[in-house]
N, C-alpha and C positions, 0 to 999 in steps of 0.2 A: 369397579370393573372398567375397562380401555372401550371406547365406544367404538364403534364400527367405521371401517372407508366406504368408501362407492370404488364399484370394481368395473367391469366388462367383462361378457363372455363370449364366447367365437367359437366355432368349429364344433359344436356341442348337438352330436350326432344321434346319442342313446345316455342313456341313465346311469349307463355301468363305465361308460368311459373316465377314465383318470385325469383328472384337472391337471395342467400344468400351468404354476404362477409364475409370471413373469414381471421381475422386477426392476426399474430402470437405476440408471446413476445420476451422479449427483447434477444438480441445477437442470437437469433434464425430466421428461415424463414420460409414460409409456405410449404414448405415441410414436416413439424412437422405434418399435416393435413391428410397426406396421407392414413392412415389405417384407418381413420374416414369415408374421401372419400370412400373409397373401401368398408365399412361397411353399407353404407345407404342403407336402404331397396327400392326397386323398387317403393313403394307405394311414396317413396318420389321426387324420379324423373317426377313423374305425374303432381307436383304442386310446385318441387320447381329447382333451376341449381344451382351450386355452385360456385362461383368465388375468386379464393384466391390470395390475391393479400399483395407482399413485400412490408416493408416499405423503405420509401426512405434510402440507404445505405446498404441495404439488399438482400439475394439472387436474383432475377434476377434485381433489380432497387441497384445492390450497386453500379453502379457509377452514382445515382440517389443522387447531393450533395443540402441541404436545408440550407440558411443560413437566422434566428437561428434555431435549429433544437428544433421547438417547436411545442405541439401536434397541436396549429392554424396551420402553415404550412404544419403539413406534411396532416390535415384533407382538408386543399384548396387543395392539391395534390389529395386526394381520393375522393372530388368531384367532380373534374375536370375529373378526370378518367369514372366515375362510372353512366351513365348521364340516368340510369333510377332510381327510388326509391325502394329500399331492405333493408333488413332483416343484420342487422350486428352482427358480431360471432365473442367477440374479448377476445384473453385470456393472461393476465396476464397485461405486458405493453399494449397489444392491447386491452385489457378491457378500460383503460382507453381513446385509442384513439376512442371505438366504443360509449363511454358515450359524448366524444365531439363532436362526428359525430351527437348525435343523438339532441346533444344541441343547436347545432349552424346552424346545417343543418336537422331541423325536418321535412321538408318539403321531404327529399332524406330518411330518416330512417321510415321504417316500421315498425320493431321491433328492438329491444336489447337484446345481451344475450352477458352476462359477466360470461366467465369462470375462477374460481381461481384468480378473481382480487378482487382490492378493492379503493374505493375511496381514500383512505388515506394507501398507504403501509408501510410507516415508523413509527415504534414503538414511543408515546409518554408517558412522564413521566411526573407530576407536581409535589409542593411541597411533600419535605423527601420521593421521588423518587418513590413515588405511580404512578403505572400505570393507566393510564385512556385509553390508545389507543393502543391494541395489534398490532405487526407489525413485522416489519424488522427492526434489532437491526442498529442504526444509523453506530456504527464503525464496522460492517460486508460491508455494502457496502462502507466506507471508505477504507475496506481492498482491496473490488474489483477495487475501481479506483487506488488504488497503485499498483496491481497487474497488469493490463491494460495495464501500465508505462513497465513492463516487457516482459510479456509473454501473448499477447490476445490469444491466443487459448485453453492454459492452463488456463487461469482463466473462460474461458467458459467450458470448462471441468467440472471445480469445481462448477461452476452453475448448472450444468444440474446434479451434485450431489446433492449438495441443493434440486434442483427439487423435483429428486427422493425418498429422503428419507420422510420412514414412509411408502413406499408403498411397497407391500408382496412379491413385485418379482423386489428389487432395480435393480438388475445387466442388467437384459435383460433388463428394463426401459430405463435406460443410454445408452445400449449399442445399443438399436431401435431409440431413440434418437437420440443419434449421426451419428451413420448410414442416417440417414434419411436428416438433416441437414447439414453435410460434403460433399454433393453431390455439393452442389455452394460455391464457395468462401467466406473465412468469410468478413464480415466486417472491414473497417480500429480500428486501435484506436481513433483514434476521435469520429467516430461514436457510438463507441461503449459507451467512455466514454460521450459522451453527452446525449446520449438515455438513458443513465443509469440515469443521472440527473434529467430526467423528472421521474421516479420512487420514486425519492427522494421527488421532488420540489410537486409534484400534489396533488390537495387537492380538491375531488368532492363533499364532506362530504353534504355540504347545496345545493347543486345543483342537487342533486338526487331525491327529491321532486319536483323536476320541469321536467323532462321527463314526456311524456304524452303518450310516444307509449307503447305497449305491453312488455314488462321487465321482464326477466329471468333473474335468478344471480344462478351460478354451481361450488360447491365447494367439497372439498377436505376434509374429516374430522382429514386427520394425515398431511395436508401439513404444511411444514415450516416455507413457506414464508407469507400466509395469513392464517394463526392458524384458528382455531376453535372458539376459543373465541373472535376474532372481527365480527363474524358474525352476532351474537345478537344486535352487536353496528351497523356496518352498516343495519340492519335490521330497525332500531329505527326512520332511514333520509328515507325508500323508502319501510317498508311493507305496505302504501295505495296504491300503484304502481306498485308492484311487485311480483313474485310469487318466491320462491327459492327454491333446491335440494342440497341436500348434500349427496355425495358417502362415504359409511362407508368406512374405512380402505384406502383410495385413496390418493395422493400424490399431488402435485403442477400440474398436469397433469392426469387429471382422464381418459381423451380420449384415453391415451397412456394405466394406469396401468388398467383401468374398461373401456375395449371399448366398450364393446357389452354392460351394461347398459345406458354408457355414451351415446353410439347412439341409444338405445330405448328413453331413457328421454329427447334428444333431438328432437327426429325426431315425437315421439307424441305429445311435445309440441307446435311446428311448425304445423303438421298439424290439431289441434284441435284448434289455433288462427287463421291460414291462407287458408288453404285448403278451397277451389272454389268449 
Protein backbone atom coordinates (compact mmCIF):
# COMPACT_ATOMS: atom_id res chain seq x y z
CA UNK A 1 0.00 0.00 0.00
CA UNK A 2 1.36 3.89 -1.16
CA UNK A 3 2.37 5.53 2.35
CA UNK A 4 0.97 8.83 3.15
CA UNK A 5 2.21 12.82 2.50
CA UNK A 6 2.09 15.50 5.04
CA UNK A 7 -0.72 17.96 4.06
CA UNK A 8 -2.01 21.48 5.53
CA UNK A 9 -5.37 22.48 6.35
CA UNK A 10 -6.90 26.02 6.42
CA UNK A 11 -10.15 27.64 6.58
CA UNK A 12 -11.57 24.41 8.43
CA UNK A 13 -14.67 26.07 10.02
CA UNK A 14 -17.04 22.73 10.88
CA UNK A 15 -16.86 18.94 10.30
CA UNK A 16 -19.37 18.93 7.43
CA UNK A 17 -17.42 21.35 5.28
CA UNK A 18 -15.90 19.86 1.80
CA UNK A 19 -12.23 19.68 1.56
CA UNK A 20 -10.91 21.18 -1.31
CA UNK A 21 -7.24 19.75 -2.54
CA UNK A 22 -4.99 21.99 -4.00
CA UNK A 23 -2.48 20.79 -5.99
CA UNK A 24 0.78 22.66 -7.27
CA UNK A 25 2.93 22.19 -10.66
CA UNK A 26 5.86 21.14 -11.58
CA UNK A 27 9.29 22.23 -9.68
CA UNK A 28 7.10 24.31 -7.63
CA UNK A 29 5.03 23.59 -4.01
CA UNK A 30 2.00 24.53 -2.61
CA UNK A 31 2.99 27.42 -1.11
CA UNK A 32 2.43 28.95 -4.63
CA UNK A 33 -1.34 28.81 -3.16
CA UNK A 34 -0.92 31.21 -0.44
CA UNK A 35 -2.53 34.62 -1.69
CA UNK A 36 -5.38 32.57 -3.08
CA UNK A 37 -5.76 31.17 0.48
CA UNK A 38 -5.77 34.56 2.12
CA UNK A 39 -8.23 35.72 -0.67
CA UNK A 40 -11.16 33.39 -0.20
CA UNK A 41 -14.15 35.08 0.81
CA UNK A 42 -15.73 34.19 4.46
CA UNK A 43 -18.86 32.83 2.53
CA UNK A 44 -16.44 30.15 1.37
CA UNK A 45 -15.12 28.91 4.66
CA UNK A 46 -18.89 28.19 5.55
CA UNK A 47 -19.06 25.29 3.05
CA UNK A 48 -15.72 24.55 2.17
CA UNK A 49 -11.48 23.97 4.14
CA UNK A 50 -8.75 23.81 2.03
CA UNK A 51 -6.09 21.29 2.04
CA UNK A 52 -2.93 21.78 0.06
CA UNK A 53 -0.87 19.18 -0.10
CA UNK A 54 3.15 18.49 -1.82
CA UNK A 55 3.77 16.24 -4.31
CA UNK A 56 5.99 13.47 -3.47
CA UNK A 57 9.76 15.24 -3.72
CA UNK A 58 8.31 18.34 -3.08
CA UNK A 59 8.19 21.12 -0.39
CA UNK A 60 7.20 19.55 2.75
CA UNK A 61 7.07 15.65 1.26
CA UNK A 62 10.61 16.21 -0.54
CA UNK A 63 12.16 13.41 0.98
CA UNK A 64 8.81 11.83 0.17
CA UNK A 65 10.96 9.35 -2.76
CA UNK A 66 8.28 7.26 -5.34
CA UNK A 67 9.78 4.63 -7.45
CA UNK A 68 8.60 5.13 -10.69
CA UNK A 69 7.65 8.57 -10.25
CA UNK A 70 4.41 8.22 -12.19
CA UNK A 71 1.03 10.11 -11.90
CA UNK A 72 -0.42 6.19 -10.70
CA UNK A 73 1.90 6.42 -7.85
CA UNK A 74 2.14 9.53 -6.58
CA UNK A 75 -2.29 9.50 -6.98
CA UNK A 76 -2.02 5.95 -4.59
CA UNK A 77 0.05 8.43 -2.33
CA UNK A 78 -2.99 11.17 -2.42
CA UNK A 79 -5.35 8.66 -1.63
CA UNK A 80 -4.04 7.21 0.78
CA UNK A 81 -3.59 10.60 2.45
CA UNK A 82 -6.75 12.12 1.69
CA UNK A 83 -9.57 9.47 3.19
CA UNK A 84 -12.63 11.65 2.92
CA UNK A 85 -14.11 12.47 -0.78
CA UNK A 86 -13.14 16.37 -2.19
CA UNK A 87 -13.09 18.67 -4.46
CA UNK A 88 -9.49 18.76 -6.37
CA UNK A 89 -7.64 22.05 -7.51
CA UNK A 90 -4.84 21.03 -9.71
CA UNK A 91 -2.77 23.56 -11.85
CA UNK A 92 -0.51 22.84 -14.41
CA UNK A 93 1.41 19.44 -13.81
CA UNK A 94 -1.21 19.11 -10.87
CA UNK A 95 -4.06 19.57 -13.39
CA UNK A 96 -2.99 16.62 -14.81
CA UNK A 97 -2.48 14.67 -11.45
CA UNK A 98 -6.20 16.02 -10.35
CA UNK A 99 -7.74 14.46 -13.84
CA UNK A 100 -6.21 10.94 -12.53
CA UNK A 101 -7.33 11.44 -9.20
CA UNK A 102 -10.67 11.94 -10.53
CA UNK A 103 -10.28 8.79 -13.07
CA UNK A 104 -9.03 6.34 -11.14
CA UNK A 105 -10.38 7.35 -7.83
CA UNK A 106 -14.00 8.68 -8.68
CA UNK A 107 -15.31 7.53 -5.89
CA UNK A 108 -12.79 10.08 -3.48
CA UNK A 109 -13.22 13.18 -6.33
CA UNK A 110 -16.16 15.51 -5.91
CA UNK A 111 -15.28 17.75 -8.40
CA UNK A 112 -12.35 18.86 -10.79
CA UNK A 113 -10.89 21.99 -11.52
CA UNK A 114 -7.85 22.34 -13.87
CA UNK A 115 -6.10 25.37 -13.87
CA UNK A 116 -3.72 26.36 -16.87
CA UNK A 117 -3.37 22.67 -17.76
CA UNK A 118 -4.01 20.49 -20.31
CA UNK A 119 -4.51 17.12 -21.32
CA UNK A 120 -1.79 17.01 -23.75
CA UNK A 121 0.97 19.81 -23.08
CA UNK A 122 3.42 19.03 -25.78
CA UNK A 123 3.20 20.75 -29.04
CA UNK A 124 2.23 18.28 -31.96
CA UNK A 125 3.00 18.59 -35.72
CA UNK A 126 2.11 16.02 -38.54
CA UNK A 127 2.73 15.81 -42.07
CA UNK A 128 5.10 19.21 -43.83
CA UNK A 129 5.03 20.27 -40.17
CA UNK A 130 1.37 21.41 -39.95
CA UNK A 131 0.25 21.86 -36.62
CA UNK A 132 -2.49 20.07 -35.22
CA UNK A 133 -1.82 20.12 -31.37
CA UNK A 134 -0.69 23.53 -29.91
CA UNK A 135 1.59 23.11 -26.81
CA UNK A 136 5.02 23.20 -25.35
CA UNK A 137 7.69 23.18 -28.09
CA UNK A 138 9.28 19.65 -27.79
CA UNK A 139 13.11 21.01 -27.61
CA UNK A 140 12.20 23.90 -24.99
CA UNK A 141 11.83 21.10 -22.44
CA UNK A 142 14.61 19.23 -23.90
CA UNK A 143 16.57 22.44 -22.99
CA UNK A 144 15.15 22.15 -19.36
CA UNK A 145 16.35 18.45 -18.80
CA UNK A 146 19.96 19.57 -20.05
CA UNK A 147 19.76 22.37 -17.90
CA UNK A 148 18.63 20.24 -14.71
CA UNK A 149 22.13 18.33 -15.58
CA UNK A 150 23.65 21.87 -14.53
CA UNK A 151 21.97 24.22 -12.59
CA UNK A 152 18.30 23.15 -10.83
CA UNK A 153 17.59 26.16 -9.48
CA UNK A 154 18.50 28.32 -12.23
CA UNK A 155 16.51 26.36 -14.61
CA UNK A 156 13.50 26.83 -12.24
CA UNK A 157 14.24 30.39 -12.41
CA UNK A 158 13.77 30.32 -16.02
CA UNK A 159 10.49 28.36 -15.61
CA UNK A 160 8.64 30.50 -13.48
CA UNK A 161 9.82 33.13 -16.47
CA UNK A 162 8.08 31.07 -18.95
CA UNK A 163 5.34 31.13 -16.38
CA UNK A 164 5.05 34.60 -16.19
CA UNK A 165 5.35 36.04 -19.43
CA UNK A 166 2.29 37.61 -21.17
CA UNK A 167 1.07 38.82 -17.88
CA UNK A 168 0.87 42.93 -17.33
CA UNK A 169 2.97 42.86 -14.13
CA UNK A 170 5.83 40.00 -15.31
CA UNK A 171 8.51 41.12 -12.60
CA UNK A 172 6.45 41.30 -9.29
CA UNK A 173 4.85 37.76 -10.89
CA UNK A 174 8.30 36.09 -10.54
CA UNK A 175 9.30 37.89 -8.01
CA UNK A 176 5.88 36.72 -5.60
CA UNK A 177 6.53 33.50 -7.10
CA UNK A 178 9.69 32.79 -6.07
CA UNK A 179 9.45 34.35 -2.74
CA UNK A 180 6.68 32.25 -1.98
CA UNK A 181 8.19 28.98 -3.11
CA UNK A 182 11.92 29.36 -1.95
CA UNK A 183 10.62 29.24 1.57
CA UNK A 184 11.12 25.04 1.48
CA UNK A 185 13.93 23.34 -0.03
CA UNK A 186 13.98 22.76 -3.68
CA UNK A 187 13.64 19.45 -5.13
CA UNK A 188 16.52 17.10 -6.11
CA UNK A 189 17.40 16.72 -9.72
CA UNK A 190 15.86 13.57 -10.23
CA UNK A 191 12.86 14.75 -9.17
CA UNK A 192 12.68 17.31 -10.91
CA UNK A 193 13.77 15.67 -14.04
CA UNK A 194 11.33 12.82 -13.77
CA UNK A 195 8.36 15.00 -12.85
CA UNK A 196 9.23 16.89 -15.73
CA UNK A 197 8.79 13.63 -18.03
CA UNK A 198 5.35 13.18 -16.97
CA UNK A 199 4.54 16.65 -18.75
CA UNK A 200 6.04 15.31 -21.62
CA UNK A 201 4.73 11.75 -21.66
CA UNK A 202 0.85 12.38 -20.57
CA UNK A 203 -1.87 12.27 -22.89
CA UNK A 204 -5.66 12.71 -21.34
CA UNK A 205 -6.92 13.71 -24.68
CA UNK A 206 -9.77 10.68 -24.99
CA UNK A 207 -10.22 10.26 -21.35
CA UNK A 208 -11.66 13.45 -20.70
CA UNK A 209 -15.07 12.45 -21.73
CA UNK A 210 -15.08 9.90 -19.32
CA UNK A 211 -14.92 12.19 -16.00
CA UNK A 212 -18.35 12.21 -14.59
CA UNK A 213 -17.96 14.83 -11.76
CA UNK A 214 -18.60 18.48 -11.95
CA UNK A 215 -15.39 19.95 -14.17
CA UNK A 216 -14.04 23.28 -14.30
CA UNK A 217 -11.02 23.99 -16.74
CA UNK A 218 -9.22 27.90 -15.96
CA UNK A 219 -6.94 29.43 -18.27
CA UNK A 220 -4.67 32.04 -19.16
CA UNK A 221 -5.38 33.92 -22.43
CA UNK A 222 -1.41 35.20 -23.01
CA UNK A 223 0.09 32.01 -21.32
CA UNK A 224 2.90 30.28 -22.85
CA UNK A 225 2.95 27.19 -21.90
CA UNK A 226 -0.90 26.14 -22.60
CA UNK A 227 -1.61 28.93 -25.65
CA UNK A 228 -4.91 29.97 -26.39
CA UNK A 229 -5.46 28.16 -29.07
CA UNK A 230 -5.50 24.60 -27.71
CA UNK A 231 -8.18 25.56 -25.85
CA UNK A 232 -10.93 25.04 -28.49
CA UNK A 233 -9.02 21.57 -29.03
CA UNK A 234 -9.31 20.50 -25.67
CA UNK A 235 -12.72 21.91 -25.50
CA UNK A 236 -13.83 19.39 -28.62
CA UNK A 237 -12.73 15.81 -25.84
CA UNK A 238 -14.87 17.53 -22.65
CA UNK A 239 -17.43 20.63 -23.53
CA UNK A 240 -20.56 17.83 -22.72
CA UNK A 241 -18.63 17.73 -19.15
CA UNK A 242 -17.51 20.75 -18.49
CA UNK A 243 -17.71 24.37 -17.97
CA UNK A 244 -14.51 26.78 -18.71
CA UNK A 245 -13.13 30.51 -18.00
CA UNK A 246 -10.58 32.22 -19.48
CA UNK A 247 -8.81 35.35 -17.67
CA UNK A 248 -8.01 38.02 -20.55
CA UNK A 249 -4.41 39.15 -20.49
CA UNK A 250 -3.34 36.38 -17.58
CA UNK A 251 -0.19 34.23 -17.67
CA UNK A 252 0.47 30.49 -16.95
CA UNK A 253 -0.66 31.46 -13.34
CA UNK A 254 -3.82 33.56 -13.32
CA UNK A 255 -4.27 33.02 -9.23
CA UNK A 256 -0.90 34.82 -8.89
CA UNK A 257 -1.23 37.81 -11.92
CA UNK A 258 -5.71 38.00 -11.67
CA UNK A 259 -6.11 37.11 -7.97
CA UNK A 260 -9.08 38.75 -7.01
CA UNK A 261 -11.02 37.57 -10.29
CA UNK A 262 -9.28 34.42 -10.25
CA UNK A 263 -10.78 33.93 -6.50
CA UNK A 264 -14.22 35.37 -7.37
CA UNK A 265 -14.54 32.77 -10.53
CA UNK A 266 -13.43 30.16 -8.43
CA UNK A 267 -15.11 30.42 -5.26
CA UNK A 268 -18.81 31.21 -7.13
CA UNK A 269 -18.10 28.19 -8.94
CA UNK A 270 -17.65 25.95 -6.04
CA UNK A 271 -20.40 27.43 -4.21
CA UNK A 272 -23.18 27.39 -6.82
CA UNK A 273 -22.21 23.21 -7.55
CA UNK A 274 -21.47 22.48 -3.74
CA UNK A 275 -22.78 24.76 -1.20
CA UNK A 276 -25.43 22.86 1.33
Amino acid sequence: MAETLKFSTYHQSNKQSIPVVFLHGWGLNSAVWQPLLDNLPSSFSDCFHVITIDLPGFGLNVNKKITPYSLTNICQHIANTIDQPAIYVGWSLGGLVATEMSLTYPEKVLGLITVASSPRFVEERAVENKLVWPGIKPHVLDVFHQQLKVDAKKTINGFLKLQAMGSPHVRHDIKQISQLVFQHEMANKITLDESLMLLESSDYRIQLSDISQPFLRLYGSADSLVPKSVITHITKFSEKNSDEYIFEKASHAPFISHLDDFTEVLSTWLLTQFSR
